[in-house]
C-alpha positions, 0 to 999 in steps of 0.5 A, spaced: 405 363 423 399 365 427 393 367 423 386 371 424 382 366 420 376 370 423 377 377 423 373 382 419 379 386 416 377 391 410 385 391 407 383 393 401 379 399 403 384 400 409 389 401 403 385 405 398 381 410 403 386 410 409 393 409 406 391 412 399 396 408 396 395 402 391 398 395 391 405 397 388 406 402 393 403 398 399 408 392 397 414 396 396 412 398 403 412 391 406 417 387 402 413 383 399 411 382 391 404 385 388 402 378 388 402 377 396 397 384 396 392 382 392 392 375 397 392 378 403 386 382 400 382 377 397 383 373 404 384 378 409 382 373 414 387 369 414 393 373 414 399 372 419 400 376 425 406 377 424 404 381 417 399 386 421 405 388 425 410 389 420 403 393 416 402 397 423 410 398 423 410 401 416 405 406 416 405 408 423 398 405 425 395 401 431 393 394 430 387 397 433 385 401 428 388 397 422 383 391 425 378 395 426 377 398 419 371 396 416 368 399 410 360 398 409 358 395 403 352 398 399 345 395 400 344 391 394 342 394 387 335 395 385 332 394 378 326 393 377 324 386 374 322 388 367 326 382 364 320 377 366 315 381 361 320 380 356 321 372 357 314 372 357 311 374 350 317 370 348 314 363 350 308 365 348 310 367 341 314 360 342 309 356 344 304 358 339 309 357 334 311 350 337 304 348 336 304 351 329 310 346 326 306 340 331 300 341 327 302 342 320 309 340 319 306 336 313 305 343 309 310 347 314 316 349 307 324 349 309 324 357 308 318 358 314 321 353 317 327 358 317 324 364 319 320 361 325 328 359 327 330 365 326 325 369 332 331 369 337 330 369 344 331 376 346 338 378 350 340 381 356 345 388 356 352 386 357 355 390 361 362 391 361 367 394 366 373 396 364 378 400 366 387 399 368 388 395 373 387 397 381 381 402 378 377 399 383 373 394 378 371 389 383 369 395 388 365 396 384 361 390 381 360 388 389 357 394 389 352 392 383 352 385 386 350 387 393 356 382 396 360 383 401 365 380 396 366 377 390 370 369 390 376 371 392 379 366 387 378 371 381 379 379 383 382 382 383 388 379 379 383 377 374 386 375 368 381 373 364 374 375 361 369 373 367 361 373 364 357 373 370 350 371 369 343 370 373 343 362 375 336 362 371 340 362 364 344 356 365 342 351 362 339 345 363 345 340 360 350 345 365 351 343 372 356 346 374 357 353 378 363 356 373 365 353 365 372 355 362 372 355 355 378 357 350 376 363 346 381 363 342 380 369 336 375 371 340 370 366 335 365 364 341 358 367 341 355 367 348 348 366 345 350 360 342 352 356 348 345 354 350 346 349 344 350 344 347 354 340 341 356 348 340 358 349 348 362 342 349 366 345 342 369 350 346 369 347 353 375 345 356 373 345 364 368 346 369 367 345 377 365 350 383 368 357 384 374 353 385 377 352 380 377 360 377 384 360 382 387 356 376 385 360 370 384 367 372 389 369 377 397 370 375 399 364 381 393 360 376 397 354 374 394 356 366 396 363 366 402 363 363 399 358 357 396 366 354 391 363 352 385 367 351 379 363 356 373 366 357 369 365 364 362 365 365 359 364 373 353 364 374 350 367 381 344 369 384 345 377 383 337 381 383 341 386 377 343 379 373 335 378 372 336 384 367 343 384 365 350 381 364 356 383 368 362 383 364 369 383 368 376 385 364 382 384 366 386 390 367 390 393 361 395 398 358 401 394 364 405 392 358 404 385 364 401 380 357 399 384 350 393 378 352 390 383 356 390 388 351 387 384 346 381 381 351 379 389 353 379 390 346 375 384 344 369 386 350 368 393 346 366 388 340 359 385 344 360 389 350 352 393 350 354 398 356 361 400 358 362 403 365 370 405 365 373 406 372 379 410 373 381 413 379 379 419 381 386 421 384 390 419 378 383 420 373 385 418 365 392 418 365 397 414 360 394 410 354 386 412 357 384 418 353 386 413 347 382 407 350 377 411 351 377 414 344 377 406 342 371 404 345 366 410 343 368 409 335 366 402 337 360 402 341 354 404 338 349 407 340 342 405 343 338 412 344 335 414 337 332 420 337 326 419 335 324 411 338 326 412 344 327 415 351 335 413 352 339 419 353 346 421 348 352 417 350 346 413 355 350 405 354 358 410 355 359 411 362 366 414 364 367 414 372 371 417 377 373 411 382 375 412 389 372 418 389 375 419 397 381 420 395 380 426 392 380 431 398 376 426 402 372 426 397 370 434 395 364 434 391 367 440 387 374 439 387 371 432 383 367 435 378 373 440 376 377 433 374 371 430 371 369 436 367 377 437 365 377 429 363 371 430 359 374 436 356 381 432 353 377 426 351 373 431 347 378 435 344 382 428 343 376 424 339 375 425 332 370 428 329 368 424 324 366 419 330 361 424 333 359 425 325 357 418 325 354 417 332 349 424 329 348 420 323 345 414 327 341 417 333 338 423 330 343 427 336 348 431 337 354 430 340 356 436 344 361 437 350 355 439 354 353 431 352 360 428 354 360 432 360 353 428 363 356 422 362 361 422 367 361 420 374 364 418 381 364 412 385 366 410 392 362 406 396 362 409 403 359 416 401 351 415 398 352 422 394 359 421 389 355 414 387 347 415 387 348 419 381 351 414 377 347 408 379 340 412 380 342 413 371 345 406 370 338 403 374 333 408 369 338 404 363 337 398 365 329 399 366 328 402 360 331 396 356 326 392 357 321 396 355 324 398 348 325 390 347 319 388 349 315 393 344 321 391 339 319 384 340 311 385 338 313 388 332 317 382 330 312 377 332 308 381 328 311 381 321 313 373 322 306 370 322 304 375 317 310 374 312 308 366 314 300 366 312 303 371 306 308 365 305 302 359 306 297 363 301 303 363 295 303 355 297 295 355 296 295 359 290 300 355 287 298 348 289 291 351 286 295 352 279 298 346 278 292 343 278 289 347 274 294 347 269 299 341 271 299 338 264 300 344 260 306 345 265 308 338 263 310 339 256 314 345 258 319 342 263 324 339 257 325 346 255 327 349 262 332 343 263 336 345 257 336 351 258 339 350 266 346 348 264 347 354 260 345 359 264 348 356 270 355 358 265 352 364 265 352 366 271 358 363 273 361 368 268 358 374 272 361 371 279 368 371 277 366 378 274 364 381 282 370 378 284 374 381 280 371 388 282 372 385 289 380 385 288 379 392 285 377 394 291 382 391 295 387 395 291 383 402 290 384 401 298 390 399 300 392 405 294 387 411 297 389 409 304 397 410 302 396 417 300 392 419 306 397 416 311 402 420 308 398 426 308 396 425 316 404 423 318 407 429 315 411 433 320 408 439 317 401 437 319 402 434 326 405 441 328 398 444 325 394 439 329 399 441 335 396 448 335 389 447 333 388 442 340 393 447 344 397 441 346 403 442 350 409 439 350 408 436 357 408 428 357 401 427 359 400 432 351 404 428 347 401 422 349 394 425 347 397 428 341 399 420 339 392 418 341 388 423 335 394 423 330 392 414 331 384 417 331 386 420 325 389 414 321 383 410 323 377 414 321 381 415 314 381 408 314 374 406 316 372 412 310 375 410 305 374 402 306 366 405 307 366 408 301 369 402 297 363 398 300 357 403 298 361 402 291 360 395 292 353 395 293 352 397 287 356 391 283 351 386 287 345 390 286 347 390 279 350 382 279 343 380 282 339 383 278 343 380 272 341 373 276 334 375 276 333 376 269 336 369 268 332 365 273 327 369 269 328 368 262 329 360 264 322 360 268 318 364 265 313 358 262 312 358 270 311 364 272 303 363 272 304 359 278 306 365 282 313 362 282 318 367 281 317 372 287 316 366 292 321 361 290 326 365 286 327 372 290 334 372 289 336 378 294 332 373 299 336 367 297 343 371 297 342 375 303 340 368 307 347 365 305 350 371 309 347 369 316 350 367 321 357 369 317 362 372 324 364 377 319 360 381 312 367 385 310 365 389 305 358 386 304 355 390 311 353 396 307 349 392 302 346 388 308 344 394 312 339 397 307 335 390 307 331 392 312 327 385 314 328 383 308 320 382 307 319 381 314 324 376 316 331 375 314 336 379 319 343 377 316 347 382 321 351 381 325 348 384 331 344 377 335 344 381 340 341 386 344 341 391 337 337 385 334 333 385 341 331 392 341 329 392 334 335 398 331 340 398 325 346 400 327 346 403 320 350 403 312 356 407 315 356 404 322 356 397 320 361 397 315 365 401 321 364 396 326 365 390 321 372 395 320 373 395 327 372 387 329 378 386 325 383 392 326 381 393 333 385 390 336 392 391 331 390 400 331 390 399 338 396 395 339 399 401 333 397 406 338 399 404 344 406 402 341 407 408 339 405 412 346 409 408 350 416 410 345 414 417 346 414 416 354 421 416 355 422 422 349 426 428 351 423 434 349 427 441 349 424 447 349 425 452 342 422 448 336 419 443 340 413 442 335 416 441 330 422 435 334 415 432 337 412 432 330 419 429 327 420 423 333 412 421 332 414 420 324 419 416 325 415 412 331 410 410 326 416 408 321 419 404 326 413 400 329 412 399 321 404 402 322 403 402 313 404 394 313 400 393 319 393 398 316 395 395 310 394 387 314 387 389 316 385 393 308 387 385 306 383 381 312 378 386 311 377 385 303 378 377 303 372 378 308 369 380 303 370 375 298 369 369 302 362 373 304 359 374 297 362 367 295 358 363 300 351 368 300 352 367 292 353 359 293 347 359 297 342 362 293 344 357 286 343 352 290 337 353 292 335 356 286 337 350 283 334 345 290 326 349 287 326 349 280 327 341 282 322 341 287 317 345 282 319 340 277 316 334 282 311 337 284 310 337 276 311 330 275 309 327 281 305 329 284 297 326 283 291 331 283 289 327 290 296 330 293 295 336 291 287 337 294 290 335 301 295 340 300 290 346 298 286 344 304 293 344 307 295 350 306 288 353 308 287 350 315 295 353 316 292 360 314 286 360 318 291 358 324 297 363 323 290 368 322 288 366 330 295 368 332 295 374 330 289 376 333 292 374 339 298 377 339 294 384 336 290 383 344 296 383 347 
């Protein structure tokens, strides 16, 4: 068949802004499946003569006017180039530090060591693009990216997350354009893959745009394997040089559960979310719970009284396709939008603007909701400027938060390492002073070890023993809630109190608060067991403490208690890098930097770049959320999708609906479900303390050997060159500092 391979044809625009009509529809107009829509679309160049006649037949336009359509792309996103001052003072600090490890690696200590590697280069903001399939996703990242198009090859049948990122971050061991890597549980770190033993763990093919025509589309020759790819291209895009852009296959279409669970994953490391619904069918179905998922999820990066984000400033709802709504009336748009803000509110717990407030110093009113909804449409300036003119303030902002965060960080590390070096000085000072006197004592702290070990170990199996506690206290506690929340009486009650009608759209939205419910029951009780566990580590550290004491104090003179056996530094050391802290993420969340330096949260994002907490409640709701997020959607979405085809009658209508929801959750066995992330959330939590507390015996017992070499060994001549050593080492740290409080 004959094809225009040269002709510039917007078929998509023409559906969407000409026809008014989605893909479904358009396919069932021509006869073809969805598939061949999303081609012809992709590749409008290449579609056959024959097809543009049919297109013509079927909705009664001319050729002319179907060939002649073309819509404008906006001019390229605009954002200030911040990011290059934060990389900047990044390699500064790193060249210093090099220099430093270079020049004095004889008297650098492991632990120093540990805190020069822990100044991680600052990231980027992950922006994440969300939303049902046909929202107009792809629209909207040509619009960021300033393309015409992006590769055919992934939009916009994406079926898999796609991380787009500035071609200045690949890595040097990268050579190709687009890397496919198997994310299977979501284990992979994005940050990690400048490591390229940890990059090729997870690689399983690389090669030119190409070969995302595999991978991401539905005709891929992987897309039926289910398996969870994650994708990253990088590109030569302006706002990539500030940001990463995440694109997520379209969700809640009931095609693959897989896409479902990619969607939930992003709100986990996603920074920014902008959620694209269509503004002519504007938060229907299964969004409004959606949605209610990702604001328990996304912390907040304003702060009251840090920084000039706007509330809910990284939460972005907007109204795509904004054209369709009486060609694009402005005031007929911001009734849908102050409607839709309206019913996210009502539907969102309070519990979950309760923790926002706590966090930020905010409070979360309608009014505030409202600000953050927006439209969309590329061929009228006025439905998108407001939302990219705050989307671009945003992304400027960012990296002068981080930048500031990142002095203060480079600050506290060469302090906390000349306060490190001037401990080494004064104990190598000590030993030689008094070396033959601590001698005569090290016989008596080799017995006494073996016994304190036992000691100790007594009091591990102790914790553990609480820890199982806990699990039990929860999973009892949470029943009596769940049967609270699933009783007819009280559903009828939350039906009266939000005004919910026993029209579909309602009921859905009724099953989507009563979902909300059970989760922040949920995350209160498994936050409350977590501030009581705190209290058992606070206490078991404390009993270690006393007996690392009781088994050292004859050194104590040599200032080593504090420097070598803060038991708190050592525990919370051992809980770095752990992909979950379970119950232990409050305890975690009171260290601070832990005298300046040790970060053992999760965040190794832009949280940790910006220099916030998330705080005690927040983060044991996310360590709750990593695990349950994906199982309390999926309940949810279950659960909505067997009310859809319920029959509602008039009468006692409340009451039936309150019935049919009770029996749904029975159904769906939701208990056993909560009670699965109750069980991964304490075995979490088990395997967490087991590993930080390994640890801190462990070098417990690697420093009082050290020290005894030191005793033993070590000649005076050995000892002089390290005081002089450690001396030489302050003098430089000193001069750092001095230039980093000039910059």
């Amino acid at each position: 068949m004959k094809e225009f391979r040269h002709m510039e044809i917007d078929l998509s625009g023409f559906r969407k802004d000409v026809l008014r009509i989605s893909q479904t529809q358009l396919a069932k107009m021509l006869g073809v499946s969805r598939d061949k829509i999303v081609r012809m679309e992709n590749a409008p160049g290449r579609i056959e003569l024959d097809m543009l006649i049919k297109l013509a037949q079927v909705t009664g336009q001319t050729l002319e006017e179907i060939t002649g359509f073309s819509k404008e792309t906006p001019k390229t996103f605009s954002v200030r180039g911040n990011w290059q001052m934060v990389q900047e003072f990044y390699d500064f600090i790193q060249s210093n530090l090099t220099s430093l490890k270079e020049e004095h690696k004889d008297c650098l200590t492991n632990e120093m060591l540990e805190m020069i590697e822990k100044y991680k280069e600052p990231v980027k903001p992950k922006v994440a693009v969300l939303g049902m399939p046909d929202a107009g996703k792809s629209t909207f990242l040509n619009s960021l990216l300033g393309s015409k198009e992006l590769p055919a090859y992934w939009t916009p049948a994406t079926s898999a997350n796609i991380h787009l990122k500035h071609i200045s971050d690949r890595p040097e061991f990268i050579k190709d354009e687009v890397i496919i890597l198997n994310n299977e549980n979501n284990a992979i770190e994005i940050e990690k893959l400048t490591d390229q033993a940890y990059y090729e763990k997870y690689n399983i093919a690389s090669g030119s745009v190409h070969v995302l025509q595999e991978f991401c589309t539905r005709k891929g020759k992987y897309y039926e394997d289910d398996v969870n790819y994650l994708i990253i291209v990088y590109l030569d895009y302006e706002i990539l040089k500030v940001c990463d852009l995440i694109d997520v296959p379209g969700f809640g279409t009931d095609d693959r559960q897989l896409d479902d669970t990619m969607a939930n994953a992003t709100q986990l490391i996603a920074d920014i979310i902008i959620y694209l619904s269509p503004a002519n069918a504007f938060l229907r179905g299964v969004e409004l719970q959606f949605l209610r998922n990702i604001l328990n999820v996304l912390p907040p990066l304003e702060r009251k009284s840090s920084n000039s984000i706007k509330p809910l400033g990284n939460f972005y709802v907007v109204a795509s396709q904004a054209m369709t709504v009486d060609n694009g009336s402005v005031s007929s748009l911001k009734n849908i939008l102050d409607e839709g803000a309206n019913r996210l509110y009502t539907d969102t717990n309070v519990e979950i603007w309760d923790k926002k407030q706590e966090v930020s110093g905010y409070n979360y009113s309608l009014e505030v909701l409202q600000n953050r909804f927006f439209t969309f449409a590329t061929d009228k300036h006025v439905l998108r400027n407001e939302l990219e003119v705050d989307l671009k303030r945003l992304l400027e902002i960012i990296p002068e938060i981080v930048l500031k965060s990142s002095k203060e960080k480079a600050i506290s590390l060469v302090h906390c390492l000349n306060q490190h070096s001037l401990s080494q000085f004064q104990q190598h000072r000590k030993l030689l002073q008094k070396r033959e006197e601590y001698k005569k004592d090290e016989q008596d702290i080799i017995e006494s070890m073996s016994q304190k070990e036992k000691e100790n170990e007594k009091l591990r199996e102790n914790v553990l023993i609480k820890i199982r506690a806990l699990r039990s206290e929860s999973i009892n506690d949470f029943n009596k809630e769940y049967k609270k929340i699933l009783n007819e009486d009280n559903i009828t009650n939350i039906i009266k109190q939000n005004n919910y009608s026993k029209k579909k759209q309602d009921i859905k939205r009724l099953a989507g608060y009563i979902s909300g419910e059970l989760e922040t029951r949920l995350e209160k009780i498994l936050v409350n067991k977590s501030a009581a566990l705190k209290e058992i580590i606070d206490e078991y550290l404390k009993n270690i403490d006393n007996n690392i004491s009781s088994l050292t104090n004859k050194t104590h003179s040599i200032n080593v208690k504090n420097t070598l056996f803060d038991v708190r530094n050592l525990f919370a050391s051992g809980l770095a890098g752990m992909a979950t802290l379970g119950g232990l993420a409050i305890w975690a969340s009171t260290l601070g930097n832990l005298g300046g330096y040790i970060i053992v949260t999760q965040s190794v994002g832009l949280l940790s770049s910006i220099g916030i907490s998330v705080g005690g409640t927040a983060t044991a709701v996310s360590a709750v959320a990593s695990i349950g997020g994906p199982i309390t959607l999926g309940v949810a979405l279950a659960i909505i999708t067997g009310l859809s085809t319920f029959a509602i009658t008039s009468g006692t209508w409340k009451k039936s609906v309150s019935k049919k929801i009770v029996k749904e959750y029975n159904k769906h066995g939701a208990f056993a479900k909560y009670e699965e992330i109750i069980n991964a959330f304490w075995t979490d939590t088990e395997k967490a303390f087991e590993k930080a507390d390994d640890n801190m015996k462990d070098q417990v017992k690697e420093r009082i050997q050290s020290l005894q070499q030191k005793i033993n060994v070590l000649d005076a001549d050995f000892l002089k060159d390290g005081i002089t050593c450690y001396k030489e080492l302050m003098e430089n740290i000193e001069q750092i500092i001095a230039s980093l409080e000039e910059k």
